[in-house]
KELO-372620 format. One line per 2 residues: number of its first residue (from 1); for each residue x, y, z of N, C-alpha, C. Coordinates in steps of 0.1 Angstrom, whole numbers, plus 5000, padded with zeros to 4 digits. Atoms other than C-alpha are relative to their C-alpha. Layout:
BEGIN
NUM> X Y Z X Y Z X Y Z; ...
//
This chain:
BEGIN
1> 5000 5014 4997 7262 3570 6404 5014 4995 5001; 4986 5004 5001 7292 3551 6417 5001 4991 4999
3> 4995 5007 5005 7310 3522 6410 5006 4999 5013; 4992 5000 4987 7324 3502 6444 5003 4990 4995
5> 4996 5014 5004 7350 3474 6437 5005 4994 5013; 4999 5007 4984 7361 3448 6465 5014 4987 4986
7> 4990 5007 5008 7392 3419 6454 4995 4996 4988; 5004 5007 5012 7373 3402 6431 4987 5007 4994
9> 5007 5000 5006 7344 3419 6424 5001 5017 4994; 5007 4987 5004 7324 3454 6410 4989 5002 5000
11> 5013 4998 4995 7295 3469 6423 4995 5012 4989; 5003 4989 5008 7282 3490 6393 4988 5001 5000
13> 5013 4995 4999 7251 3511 6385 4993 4990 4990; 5007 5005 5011 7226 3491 6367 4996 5008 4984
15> 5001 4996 5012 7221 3499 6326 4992 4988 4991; 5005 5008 5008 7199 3486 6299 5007 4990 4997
17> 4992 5009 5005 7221 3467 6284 4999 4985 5015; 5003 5013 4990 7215 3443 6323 4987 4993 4999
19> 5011 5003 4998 7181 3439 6313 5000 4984 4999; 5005 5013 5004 7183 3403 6298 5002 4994 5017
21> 4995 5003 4983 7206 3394 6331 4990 5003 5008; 5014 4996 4984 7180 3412 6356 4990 4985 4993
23> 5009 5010 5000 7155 3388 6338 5001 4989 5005; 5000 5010 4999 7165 3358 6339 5008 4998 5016
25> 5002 5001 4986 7177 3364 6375 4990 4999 5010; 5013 4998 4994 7144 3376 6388 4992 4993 4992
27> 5011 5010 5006 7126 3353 6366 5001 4983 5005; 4996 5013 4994 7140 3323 6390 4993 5000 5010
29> 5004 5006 4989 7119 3308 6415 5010 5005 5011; 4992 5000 4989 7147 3300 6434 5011 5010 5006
31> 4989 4995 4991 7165 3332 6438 4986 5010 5007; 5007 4989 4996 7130 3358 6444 4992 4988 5011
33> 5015 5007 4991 7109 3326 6468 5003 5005 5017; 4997 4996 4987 7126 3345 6500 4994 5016 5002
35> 5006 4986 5001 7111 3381 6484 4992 5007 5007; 5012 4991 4998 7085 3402 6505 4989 4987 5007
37> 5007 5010 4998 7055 3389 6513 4996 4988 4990; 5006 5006 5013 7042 3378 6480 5013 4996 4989
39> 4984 5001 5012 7077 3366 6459 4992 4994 4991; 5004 5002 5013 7067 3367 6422 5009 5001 4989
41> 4990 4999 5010 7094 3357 6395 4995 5011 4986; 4998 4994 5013 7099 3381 6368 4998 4997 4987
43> 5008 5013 5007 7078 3370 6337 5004 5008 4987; 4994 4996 5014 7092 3398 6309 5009 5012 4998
45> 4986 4992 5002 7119 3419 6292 4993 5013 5004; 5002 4986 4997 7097 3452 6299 5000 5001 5013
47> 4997 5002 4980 7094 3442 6340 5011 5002 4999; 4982 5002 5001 7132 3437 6336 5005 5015 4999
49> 4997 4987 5004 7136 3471 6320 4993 5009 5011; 5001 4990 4989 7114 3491 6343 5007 4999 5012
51> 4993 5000 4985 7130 3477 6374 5016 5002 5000; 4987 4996 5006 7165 3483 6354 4999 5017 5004
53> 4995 4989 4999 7157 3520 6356 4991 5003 5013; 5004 5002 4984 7140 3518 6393 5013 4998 5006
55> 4988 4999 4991 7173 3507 6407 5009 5012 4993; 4996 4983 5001 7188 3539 6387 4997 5010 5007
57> 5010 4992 4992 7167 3560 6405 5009 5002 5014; 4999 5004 4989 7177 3547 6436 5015 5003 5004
59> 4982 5000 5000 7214 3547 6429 5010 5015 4997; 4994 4981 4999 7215 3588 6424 5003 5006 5014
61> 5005 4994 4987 7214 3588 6462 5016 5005 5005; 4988 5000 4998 7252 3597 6478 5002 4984 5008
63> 5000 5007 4991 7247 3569 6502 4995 4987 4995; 5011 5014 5007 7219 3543 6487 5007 4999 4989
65> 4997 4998 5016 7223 3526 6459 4993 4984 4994; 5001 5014 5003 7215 3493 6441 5008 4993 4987
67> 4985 5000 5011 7245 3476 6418 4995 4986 4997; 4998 5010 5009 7248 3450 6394 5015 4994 5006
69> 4987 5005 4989 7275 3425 6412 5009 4992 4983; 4991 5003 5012 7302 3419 6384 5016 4993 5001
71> 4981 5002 5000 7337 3403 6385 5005 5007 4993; 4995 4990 5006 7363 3420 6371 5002 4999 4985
73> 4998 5000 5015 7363 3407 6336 4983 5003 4994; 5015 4990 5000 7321 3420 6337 4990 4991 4998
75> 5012 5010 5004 7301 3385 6339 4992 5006 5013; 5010 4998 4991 7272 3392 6357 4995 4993 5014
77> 5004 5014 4992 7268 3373 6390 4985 5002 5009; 5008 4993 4991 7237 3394 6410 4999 5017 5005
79> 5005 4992 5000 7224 3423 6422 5007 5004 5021; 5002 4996 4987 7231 3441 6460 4996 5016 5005
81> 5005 4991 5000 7212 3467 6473 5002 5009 5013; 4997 4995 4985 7215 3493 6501 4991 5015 4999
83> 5006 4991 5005 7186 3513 6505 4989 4997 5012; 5010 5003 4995 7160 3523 6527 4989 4993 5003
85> 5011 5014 5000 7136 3494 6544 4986 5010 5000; 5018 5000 5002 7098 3495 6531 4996 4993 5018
87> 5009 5006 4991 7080 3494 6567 4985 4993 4997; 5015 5009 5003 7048 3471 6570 4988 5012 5003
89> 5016 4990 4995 7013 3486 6567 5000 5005 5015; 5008 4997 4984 7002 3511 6597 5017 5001 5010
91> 4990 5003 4995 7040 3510 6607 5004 5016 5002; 4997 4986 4997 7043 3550 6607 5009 5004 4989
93> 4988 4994 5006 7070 3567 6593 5014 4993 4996; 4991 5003 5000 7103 3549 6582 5010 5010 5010
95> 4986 4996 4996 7135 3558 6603 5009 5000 4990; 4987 4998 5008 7163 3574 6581 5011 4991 5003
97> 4989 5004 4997 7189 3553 6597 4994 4986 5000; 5002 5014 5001 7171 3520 6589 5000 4999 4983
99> 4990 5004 5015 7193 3512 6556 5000 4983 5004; 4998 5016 5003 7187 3474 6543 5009 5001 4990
101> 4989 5006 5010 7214 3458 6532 4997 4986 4995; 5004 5015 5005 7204 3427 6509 5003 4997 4987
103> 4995 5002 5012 7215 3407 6480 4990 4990 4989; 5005 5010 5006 7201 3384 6451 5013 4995 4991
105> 4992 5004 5013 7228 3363 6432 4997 4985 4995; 4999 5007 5006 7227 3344 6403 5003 4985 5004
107> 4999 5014 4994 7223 3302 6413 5013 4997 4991; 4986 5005 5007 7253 3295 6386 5010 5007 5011
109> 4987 4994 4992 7272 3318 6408 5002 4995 5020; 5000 5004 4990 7264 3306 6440 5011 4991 5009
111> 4987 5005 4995 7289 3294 6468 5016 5003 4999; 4989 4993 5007 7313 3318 6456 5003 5008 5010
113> 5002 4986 4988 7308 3342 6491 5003 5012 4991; 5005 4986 5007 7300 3368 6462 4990 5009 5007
115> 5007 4992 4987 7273 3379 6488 5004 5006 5007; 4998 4995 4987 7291 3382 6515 5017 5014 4995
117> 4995 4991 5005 7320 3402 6493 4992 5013 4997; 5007 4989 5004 7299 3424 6477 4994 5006 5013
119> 5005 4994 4985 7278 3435 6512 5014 5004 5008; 4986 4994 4995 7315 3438 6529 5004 5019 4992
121> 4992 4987 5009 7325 3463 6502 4986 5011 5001; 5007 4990 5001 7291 3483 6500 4994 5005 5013
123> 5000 4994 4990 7288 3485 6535 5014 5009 5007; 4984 4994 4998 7325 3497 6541 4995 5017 4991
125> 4999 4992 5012 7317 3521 6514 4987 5014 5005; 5011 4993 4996 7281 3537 6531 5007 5006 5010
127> 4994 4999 4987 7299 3535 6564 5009 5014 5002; 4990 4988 5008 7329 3558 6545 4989 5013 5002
129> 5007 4993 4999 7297 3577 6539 4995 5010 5008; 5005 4995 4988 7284 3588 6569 4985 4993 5005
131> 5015 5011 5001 7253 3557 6571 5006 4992 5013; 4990 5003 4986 7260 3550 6610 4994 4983 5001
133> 5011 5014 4998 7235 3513 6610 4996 4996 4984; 5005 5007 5014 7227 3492 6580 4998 4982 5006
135> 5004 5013 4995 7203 3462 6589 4994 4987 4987; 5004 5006 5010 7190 3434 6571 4990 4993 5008
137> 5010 5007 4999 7160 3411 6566 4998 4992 4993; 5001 5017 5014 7156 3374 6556 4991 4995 5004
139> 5013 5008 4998 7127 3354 6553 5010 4990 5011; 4995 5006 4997 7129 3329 6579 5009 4985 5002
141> 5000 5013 5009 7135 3299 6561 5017 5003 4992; 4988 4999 5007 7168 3316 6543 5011 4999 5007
143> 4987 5004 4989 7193 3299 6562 5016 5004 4993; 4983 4999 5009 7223 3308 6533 5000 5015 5004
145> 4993 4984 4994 7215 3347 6539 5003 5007 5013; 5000 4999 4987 7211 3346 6575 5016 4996 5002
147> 4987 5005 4997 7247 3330 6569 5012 5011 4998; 4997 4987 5002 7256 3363 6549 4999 5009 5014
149> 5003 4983 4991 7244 3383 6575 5011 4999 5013; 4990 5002 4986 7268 3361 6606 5016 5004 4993
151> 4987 4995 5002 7296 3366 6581 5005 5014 4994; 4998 4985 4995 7294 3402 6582 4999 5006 5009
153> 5000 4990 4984 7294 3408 6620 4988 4999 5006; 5017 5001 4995 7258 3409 6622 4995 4992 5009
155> 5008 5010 4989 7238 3396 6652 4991 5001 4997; 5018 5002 4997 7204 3386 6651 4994 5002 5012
157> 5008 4991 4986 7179 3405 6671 4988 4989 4998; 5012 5010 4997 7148 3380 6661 4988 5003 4991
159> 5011 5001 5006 7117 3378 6645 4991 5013 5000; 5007 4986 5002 7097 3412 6633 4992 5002 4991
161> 5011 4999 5010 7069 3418 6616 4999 5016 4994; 5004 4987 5003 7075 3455 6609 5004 5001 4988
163> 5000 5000 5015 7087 3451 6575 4996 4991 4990; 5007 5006 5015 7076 3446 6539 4988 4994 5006
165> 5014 5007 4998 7040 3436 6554 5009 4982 4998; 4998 5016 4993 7057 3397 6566 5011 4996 5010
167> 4995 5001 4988 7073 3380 6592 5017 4999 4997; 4988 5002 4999 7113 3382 6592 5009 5001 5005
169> 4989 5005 4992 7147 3372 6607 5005 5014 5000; 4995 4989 4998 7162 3406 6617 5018 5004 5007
171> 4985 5001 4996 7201 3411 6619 5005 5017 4997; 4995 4984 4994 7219 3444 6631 5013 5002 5002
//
């Protein structure tokens, strides 16, 4: 598991010790109501904990990963992930080279372009890698990550229904 830092921030592996943090991030309305098709806030410390060692899992990969977004003195501001997109039902096989890049951060931290830092640095970092495409997907309604996504280079290709079973804004 690695650790990617950027000026101000740190992209580390998630650890129990994040569980309260994961909670009460994913137990907000307002940061999961852009999630999937069905976004359902996070209702307790053992959901917190299993999805604490779900993004470990994920984060053994050389490439993938999903990090706890930290400044440098270790307050917790969100989460960013970079990891293979879930295709929608009936959709076939995933493509290896269809890597989502997407974030959740904390509303206190908000307005900080801690999003758009952290995706800078863990895409630079995949890229290092050998990960040639890393796309993203926002509900269409999330006009703040769709904002993320213009201030990482990203063009919008349009509306697709091939992921997560619902309809979303697709940037490449």
């Amino acid at each position: 598991m690695r650790t990617i830092t950027s000026q101000r921030l740190t992209l580390r592996p998630w650890d129990a010790d994040d569980t309260d943090f994961l909670l009460d991030l994913e137990g907000r309305w307002e940061v999961v109501r852009y999630l999937g098709a069905d976004p359902t806030p996070m209702t307790s410390r053992d959901e917190a904990l299993a999805s604490v060692e779900r993004r470990r899992a994920v984060s053994e990969h050389p490439i993938h990963g999903i990090w706890i977004i930290t400044d440098h003195a270790g307050a917790r501001l969100g989460n960013l992930l970079l990891k293979p997109i879930p295709l929608s039902a009936g959709e076939g096989p995933s493509d290896p080279a269809e890597v989502e890049i997407g974030w959740h951060v904390h509303p206190d931290a908000w307005g900080h372009g801690y999003a758009t830092e952290a995706a800078v640095a863990a895409s630079a970092d995949a890229f290092a890698r050998g990960q040639s495409r890393v796309i993203a997907v926002t509900h269409p309604d999330n006009h703040a990550s769709q904002a993320v996504c213009r201030r990482l280079g990203m063009r919008h290709v349009g509306l697709t229904t091939r992921y997560m079973d619902t309809s979303c804004e697709l940037s490449s």
